[in-house]
C-alpha positions in Angstrom: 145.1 133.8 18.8 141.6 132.6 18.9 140.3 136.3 17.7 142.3 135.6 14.6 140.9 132.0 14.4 137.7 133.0 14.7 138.2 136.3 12.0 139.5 133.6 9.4 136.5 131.4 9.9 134.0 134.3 9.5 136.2 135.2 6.1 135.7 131.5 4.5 132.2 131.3 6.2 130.8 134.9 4.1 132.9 134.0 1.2 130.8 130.5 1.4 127.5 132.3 2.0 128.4 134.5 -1.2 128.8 131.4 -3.4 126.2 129.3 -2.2 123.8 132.7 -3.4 125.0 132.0 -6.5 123.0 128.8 -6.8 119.8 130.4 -5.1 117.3 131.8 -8.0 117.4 135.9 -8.3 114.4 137.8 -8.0 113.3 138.9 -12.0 113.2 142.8 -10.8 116.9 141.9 -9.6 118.1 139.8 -12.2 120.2 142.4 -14.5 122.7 143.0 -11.3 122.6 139.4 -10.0 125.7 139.9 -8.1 124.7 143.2 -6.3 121.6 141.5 -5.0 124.2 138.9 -3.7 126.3 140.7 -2.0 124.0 143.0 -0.5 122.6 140.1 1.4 124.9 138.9 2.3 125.9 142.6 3.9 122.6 142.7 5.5 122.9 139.0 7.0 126.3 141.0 8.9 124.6 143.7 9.6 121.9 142.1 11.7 124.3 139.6 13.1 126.9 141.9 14.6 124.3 145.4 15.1 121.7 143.0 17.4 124.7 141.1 18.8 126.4 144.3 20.4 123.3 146.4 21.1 121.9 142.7 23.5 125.7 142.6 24.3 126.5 146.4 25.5 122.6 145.7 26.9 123.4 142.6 29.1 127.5 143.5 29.9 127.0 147.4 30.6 130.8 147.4 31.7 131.6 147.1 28.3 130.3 151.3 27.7 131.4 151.8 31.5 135.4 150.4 30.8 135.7 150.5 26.7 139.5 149.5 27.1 139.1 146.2 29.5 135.9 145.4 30.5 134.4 142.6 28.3 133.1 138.9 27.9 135.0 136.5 25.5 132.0 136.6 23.3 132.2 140.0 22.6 135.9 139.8 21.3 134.5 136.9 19.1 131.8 139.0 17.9 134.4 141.9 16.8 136.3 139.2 14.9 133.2 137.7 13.1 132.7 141.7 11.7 136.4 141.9 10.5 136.4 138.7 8.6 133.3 139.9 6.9 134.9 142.9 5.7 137.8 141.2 4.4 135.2 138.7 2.6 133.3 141.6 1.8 136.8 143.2 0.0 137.7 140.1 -2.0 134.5 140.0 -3.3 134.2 143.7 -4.8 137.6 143.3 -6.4 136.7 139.9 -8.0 133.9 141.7 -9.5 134.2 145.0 -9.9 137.3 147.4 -11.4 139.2 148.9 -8.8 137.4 152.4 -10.0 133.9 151.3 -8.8 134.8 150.0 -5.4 137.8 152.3 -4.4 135.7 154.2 -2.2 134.1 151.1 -0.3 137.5 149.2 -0.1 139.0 152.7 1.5 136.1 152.5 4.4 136.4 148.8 4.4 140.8 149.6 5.3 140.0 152.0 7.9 137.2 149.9 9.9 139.4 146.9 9.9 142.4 148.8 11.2 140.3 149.8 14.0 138.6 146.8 14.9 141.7 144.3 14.8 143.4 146.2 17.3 140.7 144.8 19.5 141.6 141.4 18.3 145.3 141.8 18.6 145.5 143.1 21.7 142.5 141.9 23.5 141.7 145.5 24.4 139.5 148.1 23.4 136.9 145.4 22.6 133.9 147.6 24.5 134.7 150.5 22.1 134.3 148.0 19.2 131.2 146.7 20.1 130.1 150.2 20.4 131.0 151.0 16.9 128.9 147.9 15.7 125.7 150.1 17.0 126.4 151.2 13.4 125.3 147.8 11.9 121.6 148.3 12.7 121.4 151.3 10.6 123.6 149.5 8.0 120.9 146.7 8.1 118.3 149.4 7.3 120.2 151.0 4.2 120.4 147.3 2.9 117.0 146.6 3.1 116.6 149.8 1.1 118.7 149.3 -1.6 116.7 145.9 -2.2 114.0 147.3 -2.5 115.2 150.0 -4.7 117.2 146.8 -6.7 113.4 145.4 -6.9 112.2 148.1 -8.2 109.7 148.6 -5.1 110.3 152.4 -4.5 107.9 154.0 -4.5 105.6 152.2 -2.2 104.4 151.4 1.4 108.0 149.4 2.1 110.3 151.2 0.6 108.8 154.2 2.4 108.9 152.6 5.9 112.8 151.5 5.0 113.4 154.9 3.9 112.1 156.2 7.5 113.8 153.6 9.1 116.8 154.3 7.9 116.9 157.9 8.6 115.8 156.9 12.3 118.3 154.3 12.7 121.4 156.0 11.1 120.6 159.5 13.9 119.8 156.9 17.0 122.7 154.2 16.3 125.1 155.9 13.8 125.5 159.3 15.2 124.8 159.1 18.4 127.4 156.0 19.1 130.0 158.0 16.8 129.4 160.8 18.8 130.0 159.0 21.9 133.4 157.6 20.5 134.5 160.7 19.6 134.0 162.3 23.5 135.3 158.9 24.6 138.3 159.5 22.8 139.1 163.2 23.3 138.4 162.8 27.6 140.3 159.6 27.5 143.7 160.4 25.1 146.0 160.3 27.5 145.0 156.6 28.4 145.3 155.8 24.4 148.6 155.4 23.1 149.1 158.3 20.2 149.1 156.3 17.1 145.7 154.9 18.0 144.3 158.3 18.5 145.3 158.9 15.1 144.1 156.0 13.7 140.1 156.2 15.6 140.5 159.9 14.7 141.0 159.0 11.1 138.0 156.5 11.5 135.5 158.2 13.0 136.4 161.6 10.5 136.1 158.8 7.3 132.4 157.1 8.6 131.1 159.9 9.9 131.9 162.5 6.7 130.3 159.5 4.8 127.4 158.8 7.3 126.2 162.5 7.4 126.5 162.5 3.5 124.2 159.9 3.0 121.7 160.7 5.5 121.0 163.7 3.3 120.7 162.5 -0.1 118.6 160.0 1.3 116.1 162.9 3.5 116.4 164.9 0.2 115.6 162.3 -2.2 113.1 159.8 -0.2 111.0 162.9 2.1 111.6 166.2 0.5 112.2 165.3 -3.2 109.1 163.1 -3.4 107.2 165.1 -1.6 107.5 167.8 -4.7 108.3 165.9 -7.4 104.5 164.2 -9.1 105.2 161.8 -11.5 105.4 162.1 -15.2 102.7 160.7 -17.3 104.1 158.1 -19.5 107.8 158.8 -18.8 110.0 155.8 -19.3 113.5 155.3 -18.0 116.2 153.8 -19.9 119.1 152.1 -18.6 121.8 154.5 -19.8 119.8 157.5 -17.9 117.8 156.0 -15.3 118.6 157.1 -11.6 117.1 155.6 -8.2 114.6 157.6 -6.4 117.4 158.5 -4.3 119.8 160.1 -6.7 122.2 157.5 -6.3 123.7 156.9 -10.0 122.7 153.6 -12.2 125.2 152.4 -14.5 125.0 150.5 -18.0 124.7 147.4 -15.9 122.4 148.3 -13.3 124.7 148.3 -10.4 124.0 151.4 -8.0 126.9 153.4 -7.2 126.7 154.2 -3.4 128.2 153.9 0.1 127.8 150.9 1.9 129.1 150.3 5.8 
C-alpha cells in the first residue's frame, strides 16, 4: 500500500518538476530542443536521487546485498517506488511529445524496468535486488550530464571530455558490474525465485545490458578513439539536416538527439 502511495507521489511530483522547467529560461545553445533539455534534467535529478540513495543505502544496510529477497529498511522500498513513478512520469512525458516512432525504444526499456521494480513494491520482497539495480543510476547521471553538454554545444572541451571519461568509468564500475552481480544472483538462487520472475529479470537484465554494452562503445569509439584521429576541418560548417554529435548519435530536423537513455 504505501509503496504504491509513495510511487504515485513521485509520478505527480516529476510530472510537476517537468512543468515547472517549462517556466525556467533555456540555455541559448539549448533553445532549439527546449523540451529535451527539460526532460533530461529532470532524468538526471532521478538519477542522482535514486543511484546515491542505494549505493549510501546498500553502503549503510549491507544485508540488503547479503539477503536480496528479505533483508531491507522501509526506506529502501520507498526509494524503489520513488524510481518507478519516475519512469512512468518519465513515459507520459515522451508520448505527450514525441510520435510513438521516436520513443518506442525508451518506452520498451522504460516497460521492462518497471515490471521488475514493482514486484518489489507489490510484494515487499526483492527490494535488496532493486536497490542493486539502481547502482545503474550513477552512470545514468553521468550520460545525462553528457548529453547536456553535447545539447550545449560544449563537446569538444575540458567538460565534456571529463563526462565522457566519467561515463565510461561509471557505466563498467556500476552498470556492469551490479548487472553482472544480478545475473549470478539470479542463476545460483533460481530455485528460491518463482519461474515467471526468472523470466521476467532474465528478460531485464538481457534488454539493459544488450543496450548498456551498445552504448558504452559508441561512446569509447566516438569520444576516445574517433577524436583521437579525426583533426578538425578548417571552416567546415554543420547544418541542421546533416549535423551529428561527436558521438555518432543522430540529430534530427529539430535538434532532438536520438539515443538511449536509462
Amino acid at each position: 500500500m504505501w509503496g504504491l502511495l509513495v510511487t504515485g507521489a513521485s509520478f505527480a511530483a516529476f510530472r510537476g518538476l517537468h512543468w515547472a522547467l517549462q517556466l525556467l529560461p533555456t540555455p541559448g545553445s539549448a533553445a532549439q530542443d527546449r523540451w529535451k533539455w527539460r526532460n533530461i534534467c529532470v532524468s538526471l535529478v532521478h538519477s542522482l536521487l535514486t543511484g546515491v540513495g542505494a549505493l549510501l543505502g546498500l553502503s549503510l544496510y549491507p544485508q540488503m546485498a547479503a539477503d536480496p529477497i528479505h533483508g531491507h529498511p522501509f526506506w529502501a522500498l520507498v526509494l524503489v517506488a520513488v524510481s518507478v513513478g519516475y519512469f512512468l512520469a518519465d513515459g507520459a512525458d515522451m508520448l505527450c511529445n514525441q510520435t510513438l516512432g521516436q520513443a518506442w525504444e525508451l518506452l520498451c526499456h522504460h516497460l521492462v524496468v518497471v515490471s521488475c521494480l514493482s514486484t518489489a513494491i507489490l510484494s515487499s520482497h526483492y527490494v535488496g535486488l532493486s536497490m542493486v539495480s539502481l547502482l545503474l543510476e550513477l552512470n545514468s547521471a553521468c550520460l545525462h550530464l553528457r548529453k547536456l553538454l553535447l545539447l550545449s554545444h560544449q563537446a569538444p572541451s575540458l567538460a565534456f571530455s571529463m563526462a565522457s571519461w566519467a561515463t565510461l568509468a561509471t557505466l563498467a564500475l556500476f552498470r556492469l558490474v551490479p548487472l553482472g552481480w544480478i545475473s549470478l544472483w539470479l542463476i545460483r538462487q533460481q530455485h528460491q525465485v518463482p519461474p515467471a520472475l526468472v523470466i521476467l529479470g532474465g528478460t531485464g537484465l538481457v534488454t539493459v545490458g544488450a543496450m548498456s554494452i551498445i552504448l558504452g562503445v559508441r561512446i569509447l569509439v566516438s569520444d576516445v578513439l574517433r577524436s583521437r584521429h579525426r583533426p578538425p576541418i578548417p571552416g567546415h560548417k554543420e547544418t541542421r539536416d546533416t549535423r551529428r554529435c561527436c558521438d555518432g548519435e543522430l540529430v534530427t530536423r529539430d535538434g532532438s538527439i536520438l539515443s538511449l537513455k536509462d
